[in-house]
VOPAGU-2260 file (C-alpha; in pm, 1 decimal, decimal comma):
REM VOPAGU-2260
SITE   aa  ch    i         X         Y         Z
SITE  UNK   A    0   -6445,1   -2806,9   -6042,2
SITE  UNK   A    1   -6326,5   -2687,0   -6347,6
SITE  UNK   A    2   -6610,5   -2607,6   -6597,0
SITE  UNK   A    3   -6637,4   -2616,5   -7003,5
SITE  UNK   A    4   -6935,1   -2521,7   -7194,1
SITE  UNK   A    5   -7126,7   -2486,0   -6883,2
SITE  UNK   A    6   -7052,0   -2839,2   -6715,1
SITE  UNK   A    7   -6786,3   -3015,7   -6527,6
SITE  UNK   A    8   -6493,1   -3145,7   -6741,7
SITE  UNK   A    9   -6587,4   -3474,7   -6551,1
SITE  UNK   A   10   -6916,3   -3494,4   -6736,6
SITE  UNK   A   11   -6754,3   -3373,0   -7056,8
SITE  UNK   A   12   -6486,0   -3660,7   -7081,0
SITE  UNK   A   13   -6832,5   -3895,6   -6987,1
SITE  UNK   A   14   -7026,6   -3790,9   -7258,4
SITE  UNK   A   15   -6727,5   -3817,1   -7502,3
SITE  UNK   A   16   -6695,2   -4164,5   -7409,7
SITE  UNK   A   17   -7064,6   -4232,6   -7384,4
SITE  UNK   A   18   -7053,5   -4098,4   -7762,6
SITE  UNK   A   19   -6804,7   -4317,6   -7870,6
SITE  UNK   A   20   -6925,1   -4617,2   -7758,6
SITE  UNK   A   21   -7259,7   -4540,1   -7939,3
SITE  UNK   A   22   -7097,8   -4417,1   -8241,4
SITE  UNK   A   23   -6981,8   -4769,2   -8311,7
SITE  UNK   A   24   -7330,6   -4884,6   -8244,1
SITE  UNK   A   25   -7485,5   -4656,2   -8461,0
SITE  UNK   A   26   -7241,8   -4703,9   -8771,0
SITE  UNK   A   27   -7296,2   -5096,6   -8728,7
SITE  UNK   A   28   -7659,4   -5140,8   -8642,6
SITE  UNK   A   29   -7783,8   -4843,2   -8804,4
SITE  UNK   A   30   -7986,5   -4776,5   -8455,8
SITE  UNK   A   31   -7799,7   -4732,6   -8099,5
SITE  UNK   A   32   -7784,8   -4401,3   -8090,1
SITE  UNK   A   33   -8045,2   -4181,0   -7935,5
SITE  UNK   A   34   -8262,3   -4492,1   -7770,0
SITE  UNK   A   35   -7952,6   -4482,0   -7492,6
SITE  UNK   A   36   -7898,8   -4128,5   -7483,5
SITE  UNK   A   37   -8206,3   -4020,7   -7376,8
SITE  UNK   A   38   -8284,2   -4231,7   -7099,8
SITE  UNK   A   39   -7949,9   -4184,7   -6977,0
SITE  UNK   A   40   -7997,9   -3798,2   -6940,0
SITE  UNK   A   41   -8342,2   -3893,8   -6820,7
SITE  UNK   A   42   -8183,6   -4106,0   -6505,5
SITE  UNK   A   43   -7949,5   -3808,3   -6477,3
SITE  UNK   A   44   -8228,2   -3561,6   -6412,8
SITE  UNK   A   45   -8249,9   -3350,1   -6708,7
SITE  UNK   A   46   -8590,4   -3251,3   -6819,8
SITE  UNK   A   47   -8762,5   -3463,0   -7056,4
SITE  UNK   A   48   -8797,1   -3211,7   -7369,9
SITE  UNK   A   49   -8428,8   -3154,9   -7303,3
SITE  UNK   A   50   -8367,5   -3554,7   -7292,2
SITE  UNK   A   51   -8564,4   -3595,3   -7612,6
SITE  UNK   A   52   -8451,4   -3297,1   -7807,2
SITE  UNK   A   53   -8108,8   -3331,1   -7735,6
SITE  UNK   A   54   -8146,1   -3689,9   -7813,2
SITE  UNK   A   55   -8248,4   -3630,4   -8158,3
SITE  UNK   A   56   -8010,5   -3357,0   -8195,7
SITE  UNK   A   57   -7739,4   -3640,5   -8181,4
SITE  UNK   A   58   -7849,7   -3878,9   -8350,1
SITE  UNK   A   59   -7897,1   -3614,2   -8645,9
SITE  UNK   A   60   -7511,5   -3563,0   -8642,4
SITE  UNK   A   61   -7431,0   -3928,5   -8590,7
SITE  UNK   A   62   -7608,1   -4052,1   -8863,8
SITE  UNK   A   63   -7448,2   -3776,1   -9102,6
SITE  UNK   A   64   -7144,7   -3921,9   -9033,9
SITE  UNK   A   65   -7259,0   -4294,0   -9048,1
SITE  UNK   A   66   -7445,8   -4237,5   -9374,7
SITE  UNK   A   67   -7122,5   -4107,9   -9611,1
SITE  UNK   A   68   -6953,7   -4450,3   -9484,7
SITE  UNK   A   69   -7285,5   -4680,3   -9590,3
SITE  UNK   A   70   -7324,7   -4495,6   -9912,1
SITE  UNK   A   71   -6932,0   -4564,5  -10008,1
SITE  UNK   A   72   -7026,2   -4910,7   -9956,5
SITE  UNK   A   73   -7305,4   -4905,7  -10191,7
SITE  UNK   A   74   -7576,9   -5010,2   -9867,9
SITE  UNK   A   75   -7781,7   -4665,2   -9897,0
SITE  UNK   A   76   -8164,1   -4762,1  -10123,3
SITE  UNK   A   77   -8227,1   -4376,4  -10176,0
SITE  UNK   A   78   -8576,7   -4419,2  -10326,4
SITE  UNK   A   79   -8675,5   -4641,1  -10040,4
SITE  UNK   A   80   -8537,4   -4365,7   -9841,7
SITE  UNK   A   81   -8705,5   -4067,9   -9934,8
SITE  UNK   A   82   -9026,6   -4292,7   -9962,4
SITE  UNK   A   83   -9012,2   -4280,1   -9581,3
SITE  UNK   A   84   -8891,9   -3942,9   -9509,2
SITE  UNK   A   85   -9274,6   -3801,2   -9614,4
SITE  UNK   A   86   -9426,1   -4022,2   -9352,5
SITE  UNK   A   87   -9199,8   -3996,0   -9035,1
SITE  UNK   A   88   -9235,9   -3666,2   -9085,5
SITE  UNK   A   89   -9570,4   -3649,6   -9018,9
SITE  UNK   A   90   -9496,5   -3862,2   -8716,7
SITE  UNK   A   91   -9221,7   -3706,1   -8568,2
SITE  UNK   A   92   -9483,6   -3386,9   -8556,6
SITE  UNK   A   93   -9757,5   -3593,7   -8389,0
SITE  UNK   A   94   -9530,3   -3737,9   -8152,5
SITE  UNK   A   95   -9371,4   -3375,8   -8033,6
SITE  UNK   A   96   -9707,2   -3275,8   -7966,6
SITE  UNK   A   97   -9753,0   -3556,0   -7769,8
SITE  UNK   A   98   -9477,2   -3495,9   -7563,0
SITE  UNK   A   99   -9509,5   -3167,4   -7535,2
SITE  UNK   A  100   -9912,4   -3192,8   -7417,7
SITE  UNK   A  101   -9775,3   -3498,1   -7151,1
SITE  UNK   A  102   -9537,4   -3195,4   -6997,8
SITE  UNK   A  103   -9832,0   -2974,1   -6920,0
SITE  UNK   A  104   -9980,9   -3237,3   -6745,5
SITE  UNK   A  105   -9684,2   -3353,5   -6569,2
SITE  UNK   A  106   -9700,9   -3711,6   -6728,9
SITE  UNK   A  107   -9409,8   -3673,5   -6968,0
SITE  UNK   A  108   -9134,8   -3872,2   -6798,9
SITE  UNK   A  109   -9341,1   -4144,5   -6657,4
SITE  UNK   A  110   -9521,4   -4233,7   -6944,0
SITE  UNK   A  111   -9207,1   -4165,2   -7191,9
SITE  UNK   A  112   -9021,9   -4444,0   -6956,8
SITE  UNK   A  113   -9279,7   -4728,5   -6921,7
SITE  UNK   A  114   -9289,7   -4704,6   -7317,5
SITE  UNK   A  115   -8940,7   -4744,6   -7329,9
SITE  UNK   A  116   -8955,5   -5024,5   -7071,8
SITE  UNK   A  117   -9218,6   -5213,2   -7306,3
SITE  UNK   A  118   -9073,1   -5127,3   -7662,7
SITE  UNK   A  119   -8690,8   -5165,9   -7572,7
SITE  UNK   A  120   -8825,7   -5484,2   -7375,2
SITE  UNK   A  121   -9054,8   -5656,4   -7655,0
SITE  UNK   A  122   -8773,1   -5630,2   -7953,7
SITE  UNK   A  123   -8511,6   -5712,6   -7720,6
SITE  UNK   A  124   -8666,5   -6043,4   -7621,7
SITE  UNK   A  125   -8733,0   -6030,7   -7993,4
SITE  UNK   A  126   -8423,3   -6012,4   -8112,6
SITE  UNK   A  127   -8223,7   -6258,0   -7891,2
SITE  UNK   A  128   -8490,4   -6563,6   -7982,1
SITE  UNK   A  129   -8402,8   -6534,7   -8338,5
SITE  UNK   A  130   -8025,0   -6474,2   -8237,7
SITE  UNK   A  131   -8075,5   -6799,2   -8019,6
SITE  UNK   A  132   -8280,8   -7004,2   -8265,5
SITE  UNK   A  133   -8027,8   -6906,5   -8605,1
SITE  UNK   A  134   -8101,9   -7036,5   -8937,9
SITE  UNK   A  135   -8374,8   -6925,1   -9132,6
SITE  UNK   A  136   -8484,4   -6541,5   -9068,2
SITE  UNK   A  137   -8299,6   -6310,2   -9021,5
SITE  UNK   A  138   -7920,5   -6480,3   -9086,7
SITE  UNK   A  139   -7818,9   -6208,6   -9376,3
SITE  UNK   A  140   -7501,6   -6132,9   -9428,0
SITE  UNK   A  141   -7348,3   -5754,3   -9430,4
SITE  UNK   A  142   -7186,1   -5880,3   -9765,8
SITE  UNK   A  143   -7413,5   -5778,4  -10031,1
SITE  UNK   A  144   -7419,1   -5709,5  -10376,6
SITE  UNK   A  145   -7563,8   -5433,2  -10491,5
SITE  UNK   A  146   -7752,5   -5539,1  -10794,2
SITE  UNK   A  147   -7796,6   -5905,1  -10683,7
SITE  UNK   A  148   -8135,7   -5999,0  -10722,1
SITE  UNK   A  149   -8241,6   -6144,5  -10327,4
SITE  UNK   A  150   -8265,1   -6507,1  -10290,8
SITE  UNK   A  151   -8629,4   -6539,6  -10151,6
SITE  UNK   A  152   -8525,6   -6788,0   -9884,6
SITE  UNK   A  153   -8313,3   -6474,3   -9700,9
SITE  UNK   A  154   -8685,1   -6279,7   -9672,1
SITE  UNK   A  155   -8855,6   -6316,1   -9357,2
SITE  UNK   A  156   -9230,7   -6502,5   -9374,8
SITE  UNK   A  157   -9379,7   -6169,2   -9286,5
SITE  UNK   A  158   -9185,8   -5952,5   -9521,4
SITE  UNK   A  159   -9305,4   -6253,9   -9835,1
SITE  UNK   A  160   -9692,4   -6214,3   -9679,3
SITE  UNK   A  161   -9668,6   -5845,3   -9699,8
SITE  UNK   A  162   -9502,8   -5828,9  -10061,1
SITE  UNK   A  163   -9794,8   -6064,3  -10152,4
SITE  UNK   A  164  -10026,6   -5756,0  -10125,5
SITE  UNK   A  165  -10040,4   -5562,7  -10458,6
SITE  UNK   A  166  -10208,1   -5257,6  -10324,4
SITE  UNK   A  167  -10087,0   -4978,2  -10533,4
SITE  UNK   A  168   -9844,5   -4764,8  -10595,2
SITE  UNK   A  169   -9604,0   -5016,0  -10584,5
SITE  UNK   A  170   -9241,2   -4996,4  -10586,9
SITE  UNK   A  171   -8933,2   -5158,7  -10674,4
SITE  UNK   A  172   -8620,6   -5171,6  -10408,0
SITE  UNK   A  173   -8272,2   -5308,9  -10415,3
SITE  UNK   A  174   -8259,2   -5682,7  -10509,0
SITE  UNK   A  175   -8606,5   -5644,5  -10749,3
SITE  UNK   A  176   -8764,9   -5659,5  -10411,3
SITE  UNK   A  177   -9155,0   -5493,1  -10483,5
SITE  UNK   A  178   -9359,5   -5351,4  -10189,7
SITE  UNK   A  179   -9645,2   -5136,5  -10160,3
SITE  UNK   A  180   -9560,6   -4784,4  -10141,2
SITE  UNK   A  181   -9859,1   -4709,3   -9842,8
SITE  UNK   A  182   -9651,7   -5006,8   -9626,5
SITE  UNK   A  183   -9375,9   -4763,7   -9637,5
SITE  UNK   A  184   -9524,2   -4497,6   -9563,4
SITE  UNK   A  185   -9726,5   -4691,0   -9245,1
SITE  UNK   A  186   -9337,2   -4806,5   -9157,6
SITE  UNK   A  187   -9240,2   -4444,1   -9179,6
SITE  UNK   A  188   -9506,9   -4312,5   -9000,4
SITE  UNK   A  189   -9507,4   -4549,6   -8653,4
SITE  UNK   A  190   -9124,8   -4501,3   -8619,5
SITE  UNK   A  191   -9144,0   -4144,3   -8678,0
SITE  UNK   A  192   -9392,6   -4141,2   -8399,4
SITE  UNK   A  193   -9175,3   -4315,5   -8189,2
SITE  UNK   A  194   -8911,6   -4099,2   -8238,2
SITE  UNK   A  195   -9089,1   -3781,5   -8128,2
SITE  UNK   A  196   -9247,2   -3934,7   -7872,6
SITE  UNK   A  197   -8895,8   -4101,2   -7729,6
SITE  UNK   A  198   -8676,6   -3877,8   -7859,1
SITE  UNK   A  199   -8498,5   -4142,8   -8061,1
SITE  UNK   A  200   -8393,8   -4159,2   -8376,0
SITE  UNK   A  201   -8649,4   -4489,2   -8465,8
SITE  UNK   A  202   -8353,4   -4708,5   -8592,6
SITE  UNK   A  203   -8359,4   -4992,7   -8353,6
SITE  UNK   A  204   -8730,1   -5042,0   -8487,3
SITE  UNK   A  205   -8716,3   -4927,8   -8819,3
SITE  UNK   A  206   -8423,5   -5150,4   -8909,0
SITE  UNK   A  207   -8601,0   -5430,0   -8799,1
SITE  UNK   A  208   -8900,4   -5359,6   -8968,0
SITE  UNK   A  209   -8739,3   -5261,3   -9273,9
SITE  UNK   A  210   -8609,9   -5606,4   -9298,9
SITE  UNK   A  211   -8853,4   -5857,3   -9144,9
SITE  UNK   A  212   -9123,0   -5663,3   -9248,2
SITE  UNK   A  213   -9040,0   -5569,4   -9579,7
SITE  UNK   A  214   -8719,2   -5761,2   -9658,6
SITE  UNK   A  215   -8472,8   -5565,1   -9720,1
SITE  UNK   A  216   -8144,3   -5711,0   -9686,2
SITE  UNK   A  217   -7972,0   -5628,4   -9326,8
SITE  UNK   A  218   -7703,6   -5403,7   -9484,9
SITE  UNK   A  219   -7931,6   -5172,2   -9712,9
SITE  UNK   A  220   -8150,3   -5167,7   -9414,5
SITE  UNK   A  221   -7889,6   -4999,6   -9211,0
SITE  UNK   A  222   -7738,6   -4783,9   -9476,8
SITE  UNK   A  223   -8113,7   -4660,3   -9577,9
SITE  UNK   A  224   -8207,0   -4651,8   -9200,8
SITE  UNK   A  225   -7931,1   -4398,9   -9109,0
SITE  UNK   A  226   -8051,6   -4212,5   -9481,4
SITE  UNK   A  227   -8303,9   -4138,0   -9331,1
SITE  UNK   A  228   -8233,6   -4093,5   -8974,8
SITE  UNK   A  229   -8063,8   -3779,8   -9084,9
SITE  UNK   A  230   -8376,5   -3619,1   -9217,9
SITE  UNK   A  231   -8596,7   -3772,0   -8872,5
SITE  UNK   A  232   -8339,9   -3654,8   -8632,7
SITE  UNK   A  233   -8243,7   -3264,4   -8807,0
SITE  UNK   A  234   -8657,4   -3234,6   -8841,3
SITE  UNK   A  235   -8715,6   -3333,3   -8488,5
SITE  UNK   A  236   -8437,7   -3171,0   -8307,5
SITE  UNK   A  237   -8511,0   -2816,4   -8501,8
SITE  UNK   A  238   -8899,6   -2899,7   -8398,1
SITE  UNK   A  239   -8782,8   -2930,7   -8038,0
SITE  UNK   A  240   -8489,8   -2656,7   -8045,3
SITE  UNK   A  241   -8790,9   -2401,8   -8138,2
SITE  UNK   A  242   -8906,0   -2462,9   -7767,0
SITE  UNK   A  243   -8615,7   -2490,2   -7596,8
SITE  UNK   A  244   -8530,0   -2847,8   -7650,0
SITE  UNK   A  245   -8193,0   -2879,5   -7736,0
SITE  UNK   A  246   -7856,5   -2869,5   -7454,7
SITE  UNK   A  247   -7545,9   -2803,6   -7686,6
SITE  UNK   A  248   -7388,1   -2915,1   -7384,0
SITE  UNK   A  249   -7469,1   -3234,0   -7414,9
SITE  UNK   A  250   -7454,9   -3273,6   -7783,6
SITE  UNK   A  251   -7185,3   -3102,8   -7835,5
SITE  UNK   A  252   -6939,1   -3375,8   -7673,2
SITE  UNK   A  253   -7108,4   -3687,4   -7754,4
SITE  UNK   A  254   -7088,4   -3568,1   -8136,8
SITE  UNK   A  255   -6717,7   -3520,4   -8045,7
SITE  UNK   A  256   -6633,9   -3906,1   -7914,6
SITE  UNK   A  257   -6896,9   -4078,0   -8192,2
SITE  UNK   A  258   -6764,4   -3914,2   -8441,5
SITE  UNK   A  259   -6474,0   -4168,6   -8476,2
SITE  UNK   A  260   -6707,9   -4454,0   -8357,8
SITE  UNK   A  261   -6958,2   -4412,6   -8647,0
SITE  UNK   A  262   -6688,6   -4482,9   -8877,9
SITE  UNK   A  263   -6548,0   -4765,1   -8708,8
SITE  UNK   A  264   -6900,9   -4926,4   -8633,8
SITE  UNK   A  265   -6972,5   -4848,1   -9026,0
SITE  UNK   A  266   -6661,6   -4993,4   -9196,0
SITE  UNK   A  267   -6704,9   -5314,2   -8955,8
SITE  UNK   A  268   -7061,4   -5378,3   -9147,5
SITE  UNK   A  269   -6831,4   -5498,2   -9397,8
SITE  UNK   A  270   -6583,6   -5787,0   -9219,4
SITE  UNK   A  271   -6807,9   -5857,8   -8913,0
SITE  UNK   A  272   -7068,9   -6129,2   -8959,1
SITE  UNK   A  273   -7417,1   -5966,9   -8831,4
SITE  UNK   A  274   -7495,1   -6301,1   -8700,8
SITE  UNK   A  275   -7233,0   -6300,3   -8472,0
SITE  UNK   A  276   -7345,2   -5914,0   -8286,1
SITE  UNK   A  277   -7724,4   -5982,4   -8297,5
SITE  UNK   A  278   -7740,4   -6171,3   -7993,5
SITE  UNK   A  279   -7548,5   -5903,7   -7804,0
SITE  UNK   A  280   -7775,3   -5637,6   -7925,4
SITE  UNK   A  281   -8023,6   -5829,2   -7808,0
SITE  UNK   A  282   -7924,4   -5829,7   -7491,9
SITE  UNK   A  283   -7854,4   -5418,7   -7523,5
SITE  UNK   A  284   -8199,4   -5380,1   -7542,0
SITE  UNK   A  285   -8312,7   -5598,1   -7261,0
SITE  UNK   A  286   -8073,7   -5409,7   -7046,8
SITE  UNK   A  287   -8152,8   -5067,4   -7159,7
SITE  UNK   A  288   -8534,1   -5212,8   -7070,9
SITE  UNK   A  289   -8398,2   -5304,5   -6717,8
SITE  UNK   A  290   -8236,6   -4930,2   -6647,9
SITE  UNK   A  291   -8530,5   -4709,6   -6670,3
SITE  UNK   A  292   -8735,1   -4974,1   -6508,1
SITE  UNK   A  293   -8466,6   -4980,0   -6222,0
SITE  UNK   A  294   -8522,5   -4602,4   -6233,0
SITE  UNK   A  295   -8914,9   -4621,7   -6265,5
SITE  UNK   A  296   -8849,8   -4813,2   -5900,8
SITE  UNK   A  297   -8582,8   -4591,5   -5771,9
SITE  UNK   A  298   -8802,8   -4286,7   -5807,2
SITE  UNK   A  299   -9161,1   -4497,6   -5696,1
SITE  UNK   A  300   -8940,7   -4623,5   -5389,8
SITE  UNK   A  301   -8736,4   -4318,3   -5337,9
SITE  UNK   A  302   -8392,1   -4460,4   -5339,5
SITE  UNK   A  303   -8179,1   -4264,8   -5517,6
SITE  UNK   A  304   -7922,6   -4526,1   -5554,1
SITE  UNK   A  305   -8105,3   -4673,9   -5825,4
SITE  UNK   A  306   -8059,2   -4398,0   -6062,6
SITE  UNK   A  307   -7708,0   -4465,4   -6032,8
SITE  UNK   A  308   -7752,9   -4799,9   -6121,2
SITE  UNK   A  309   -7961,0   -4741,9   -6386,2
SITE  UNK   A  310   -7688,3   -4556,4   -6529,8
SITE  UNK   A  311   -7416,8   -4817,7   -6483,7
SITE  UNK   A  312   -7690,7   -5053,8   -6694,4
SITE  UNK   A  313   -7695,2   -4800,2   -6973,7
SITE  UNK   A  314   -7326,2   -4743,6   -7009,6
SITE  UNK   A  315   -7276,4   -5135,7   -6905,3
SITE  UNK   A  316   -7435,4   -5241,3   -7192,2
SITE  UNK   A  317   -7338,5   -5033,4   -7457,9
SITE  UNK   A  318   -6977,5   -5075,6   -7355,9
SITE  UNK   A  319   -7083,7   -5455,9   -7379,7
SITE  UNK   A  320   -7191,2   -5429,6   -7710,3
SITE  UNK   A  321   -6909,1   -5238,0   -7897,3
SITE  UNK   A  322   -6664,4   -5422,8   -7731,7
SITE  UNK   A  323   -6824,4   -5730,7   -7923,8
SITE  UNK   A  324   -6840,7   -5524,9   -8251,3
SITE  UNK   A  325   -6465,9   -5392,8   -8229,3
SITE  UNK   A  326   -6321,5   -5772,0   -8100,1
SITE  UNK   A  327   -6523,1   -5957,2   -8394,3
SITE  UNK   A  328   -6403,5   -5681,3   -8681,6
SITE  UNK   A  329   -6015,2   -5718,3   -8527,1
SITE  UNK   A  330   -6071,0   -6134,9   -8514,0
SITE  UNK   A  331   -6244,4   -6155,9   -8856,5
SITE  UNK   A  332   -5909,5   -5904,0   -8997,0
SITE  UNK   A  333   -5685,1   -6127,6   -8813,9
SITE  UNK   A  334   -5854,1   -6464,4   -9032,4
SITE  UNK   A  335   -5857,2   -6298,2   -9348,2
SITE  UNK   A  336   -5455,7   -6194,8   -9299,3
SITE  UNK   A  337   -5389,0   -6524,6   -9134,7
SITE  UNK   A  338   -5571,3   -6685,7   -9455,0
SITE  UNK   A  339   -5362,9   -6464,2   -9696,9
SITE  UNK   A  340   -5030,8   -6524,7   -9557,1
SITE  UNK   A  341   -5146,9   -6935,7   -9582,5
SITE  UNK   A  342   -5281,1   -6877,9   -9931,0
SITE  UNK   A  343   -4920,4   -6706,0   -9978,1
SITE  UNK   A  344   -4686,7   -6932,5   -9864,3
């Protein structure tokens, strides 16, 4: 079979795809990137400091792309951005030397994958019971203005318990929102331990905590998550690169396909209604949780079969979910022209 950059063109068409589909995760979500990646090369046998490294090497060219789209759109908070940078990279650090210390003992892929079972699990469930329940936290709309002060009934009871703590420095966000600077930094910190541990680029945590932990609004959460995803993912994939970390491989043709995804899943922040998606990424997680659990019990079982369906679980569901993103961006066009053309006539 024909080869290109070392692999089959089979796999290179595969990861192409695979990186367009997450592209338009990424640019909507501001997370969906890396979290699927790497337990997808995981279930296809690659080693897990390859997995990881390579993982964060795409999500650090994703997010580039992602992040010039947000900032045109005015959803990038760049002082609540570099805020963060300082403290995930002191986790990403930790978390490499984790990984790297797990390897020696041979206890790198197990442990890496029952975390991911748990964490993908726990905000998946998460997630979808807010989706389900609506109302009240968590319904913010993408639409945003950008000096609008934030109506205090769109924060999240957590996020108005932890602004209620003046511990000092304290800083002022988008929206006149005020927060202490050291609950960044702690934000910072776990997710950029999380993303050297996992290898991922700590969006689909820290956009969650960035908004129902300290309330920003779901938009400036993304465009400030992917900010400084950039900075996370280029200072952990160097960090693992320097030991051998990175497959160009495998990042080269996933950066290929998300490439156009990241700026279709970014300019849909805009029409789509988050509202709408959040139950479906939701459901992303709990099925991403399900594939390296089926693969924790393919390989405790030895049936090999499993990884295969672990697989079809991973690309199931993020097919699954940018289908939903791209069908509610061309419906929502379709009322706003429909609208128009009444408005018109």
């Amino acid at each position: 079979m024909m080869e290109i950059f070392g692999i089959s063109a089979a796999m290179l068409v595969m990861f192409a795809g695979f990186g367009l589909l997450i592209g338009i995760l990424f640019g909507f979500f501001g997370m969906g990137g890396s979290f699927l990646v790497t337990p997808a090369l995981l279930v296809m046998g690659y080693p897990s400091r390859v997995a990881v490294g390579s993982g964060l090497a795409f999500v650090f060219g994703t997010s580039v792309i992602a992040t010039l789209k947000h900032r045109d759109l005015g959803q990038v908070d760049y002082k609540l951005g570099v805020s963060m940078i300082i403290g995930t990279t002191v986790g990403l650090e930790v978390g490499k030397e984790i990984v790297l210390h797990l390897e020696e003992l041979g206890l790198a892929g197990n442990i890496i994958s029952i975390t991911y079972v748990l964490l993908l699990g726990g905000i998946g469930a998460f997630v979808t019971y807010e989706a389900l329940k609506g109302g009240g936290d968590g319904g913010v709309s993408h639409d945003v203005d950008e000096d609008a002060e934030i109506n205090a009934d769109d924060i999240p009871e957590i996020a108005k318990k932890i602004q209620s703590y003046s511990l000092p420095p304290m800083i002022t966000l988008r929206g006149g929102i005020q927060v202490s600077l050291w609950m960044v930094l702690l934000v910072a910190f776990a997710t950029g331990l999380l993303s050297g541990f996992l290898g991922v680029g700590g969006g689909f945590i820290r956009m969650p905590a960035l908004f129902y932990l300290i309330g920003v609004p779901v938009p400036i959460a993304v465009g400030t998550d992917l900010f400084e995803i950039m900075f996370s993912g280029g200072i952990g994939s160097f960090l693992y690169a320097q030991s051998g970390g990175v497959d160009l491989s495998i990042v080269a043709p996933l950066l290929a396909g998300s490439a156009l995804g990241a700026r279709v899943g970014s300019a849909a922040t805009s029409i789509v209604n988050e509202d709408e998606i959040k139950i479906y990424f939701g459901l992303m997680l709990l099925l991403g949780a399900l594939a390296v659990a089926v693969r924790q019990a393919g390989n405790y079982l030895g049936m090999g079969v499993l990884d295969y369906v672990s697989l079809a679980l991973i690309l199931g569901s993020a097919l699954m979910v940018a289908g939903a993103v791209v069908y509610s961006a061309l419906k929502s066009m379709r009322a706003r022209t429909t609208g128009a053309t009444s408005t018109a006539d």
